[in-house]
C-alpha positions as CSV (number, residue, x, y, z in Angstrom):
1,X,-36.9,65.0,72.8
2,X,-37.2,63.5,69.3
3,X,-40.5,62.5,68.0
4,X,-40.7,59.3,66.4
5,X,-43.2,57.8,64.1
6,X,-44.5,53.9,64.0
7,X,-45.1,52.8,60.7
8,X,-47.0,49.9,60.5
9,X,-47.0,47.4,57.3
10,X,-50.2,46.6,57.3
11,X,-49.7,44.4,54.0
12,X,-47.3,42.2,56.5
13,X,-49.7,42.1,58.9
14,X,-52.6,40.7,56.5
15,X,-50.3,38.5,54.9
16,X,-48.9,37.3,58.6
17,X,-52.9,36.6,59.3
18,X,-53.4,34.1,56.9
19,X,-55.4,37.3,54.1
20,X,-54.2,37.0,51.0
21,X,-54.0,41.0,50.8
22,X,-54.7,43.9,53.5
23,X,-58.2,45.1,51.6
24,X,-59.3,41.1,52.5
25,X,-58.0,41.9,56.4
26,X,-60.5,45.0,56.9
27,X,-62.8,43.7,54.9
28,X,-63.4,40.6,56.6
29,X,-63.3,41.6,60.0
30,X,-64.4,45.5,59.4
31,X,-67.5,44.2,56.7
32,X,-68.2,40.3,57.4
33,X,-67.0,40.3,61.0
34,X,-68.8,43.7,61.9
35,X,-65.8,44.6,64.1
36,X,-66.2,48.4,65.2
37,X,-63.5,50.6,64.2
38,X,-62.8,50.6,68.1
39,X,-62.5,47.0,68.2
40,X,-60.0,47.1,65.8
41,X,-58.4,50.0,66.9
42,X,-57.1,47.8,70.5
43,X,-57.1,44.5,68.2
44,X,-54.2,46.3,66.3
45,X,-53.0,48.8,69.0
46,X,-53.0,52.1,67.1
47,X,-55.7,54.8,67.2
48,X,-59.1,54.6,65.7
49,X,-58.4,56.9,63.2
50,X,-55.4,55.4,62.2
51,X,-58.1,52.2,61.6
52,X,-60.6,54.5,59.5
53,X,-57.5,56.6,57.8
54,X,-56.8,52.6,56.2
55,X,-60.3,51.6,55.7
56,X,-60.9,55.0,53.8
57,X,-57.3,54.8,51.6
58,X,-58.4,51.4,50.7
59,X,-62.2,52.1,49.8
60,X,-63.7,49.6,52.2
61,X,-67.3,51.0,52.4
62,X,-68.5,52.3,56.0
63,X,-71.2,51.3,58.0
64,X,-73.8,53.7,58.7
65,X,-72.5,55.5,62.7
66,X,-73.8,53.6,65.8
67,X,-73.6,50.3,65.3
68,X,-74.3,48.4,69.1
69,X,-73.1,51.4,71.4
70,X,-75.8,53.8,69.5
71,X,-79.3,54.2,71.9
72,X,-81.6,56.4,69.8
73,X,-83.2,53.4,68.3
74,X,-83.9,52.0,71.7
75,X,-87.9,53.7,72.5
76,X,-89.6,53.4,75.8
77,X,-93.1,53.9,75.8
78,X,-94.1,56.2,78.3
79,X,-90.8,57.3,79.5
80,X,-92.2,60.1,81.7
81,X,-94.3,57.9,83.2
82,X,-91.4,55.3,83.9
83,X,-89.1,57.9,85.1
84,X,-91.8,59.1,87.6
85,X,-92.8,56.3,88.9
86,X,-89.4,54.0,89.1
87,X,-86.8,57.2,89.1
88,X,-84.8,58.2,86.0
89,X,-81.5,56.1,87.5
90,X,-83.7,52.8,87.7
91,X,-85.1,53.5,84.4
92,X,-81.8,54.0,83.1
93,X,-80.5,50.9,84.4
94,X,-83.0,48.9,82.7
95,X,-83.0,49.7,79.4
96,X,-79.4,49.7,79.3
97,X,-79.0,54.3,79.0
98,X,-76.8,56.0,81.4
99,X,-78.9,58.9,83.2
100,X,-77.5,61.8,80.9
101,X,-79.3,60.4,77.9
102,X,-82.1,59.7,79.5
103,X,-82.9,63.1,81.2
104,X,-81.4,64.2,77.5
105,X,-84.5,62.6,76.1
106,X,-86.8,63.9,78.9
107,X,-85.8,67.2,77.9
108,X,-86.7,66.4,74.0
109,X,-90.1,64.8,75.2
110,X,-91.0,67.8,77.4
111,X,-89.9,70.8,74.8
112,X,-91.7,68.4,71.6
113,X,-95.1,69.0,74.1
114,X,-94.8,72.8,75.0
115,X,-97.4,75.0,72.8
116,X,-95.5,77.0,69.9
């Protein structure tokens, strides 16, 4: 079986989307557009490090990791209380967590309260 490699012209493809050059392309939707490298990953159809291999060659600053997908930011006052009283899956449902990071940050709550 041969092995066969795509290579893409990403110049072309800027040019074909009205950029004047391909730093403009990831700039503009990467930068301005805030289009995750995941999102641009299935907008283009290669892999998302094929996405951050360009954005890296061509200097385009990254973002800081998270972006919308990332949950530590999201706090729930009293989750121990929440969780007993409503159930760690209803909890999770509500503020938009699957169950794993929630009993996650259980675990985190209960070992931060344990005497050293």
């Amino acid at each position: 079986m041969e092995l066969t490699s795509k290579i893409i012209d990403w110049p072309s493809i800027a040019t074909k989307l009205g950029f004047p050059d391909e730093v403009e392309m990831w700039t503009s939707y990467y930068l301005r557009r805030k289009l995750s490298i995941l999102d641009l990953s299935q907008k283009f159809a290669v892999s998302p490090a094929a996405v951050r291999g360009r954005l890296v060659k061509l200097g385009v600053p990254m973002r800081p990791r998270g972006g919308a997908n990332f949950h530590s930011k999201i706090v729930v006052p009293d989750l121990e209380a929440q969780c007993a009283e409503h159930g760690v899956p209803k909890v999770a449902d509500a503020i938009g967590l699957n169950k794993t990071t929630v009993y996650a940050r259980l675990r985190k709550l209960r070992a931060a309260k344990k005497p050293a």
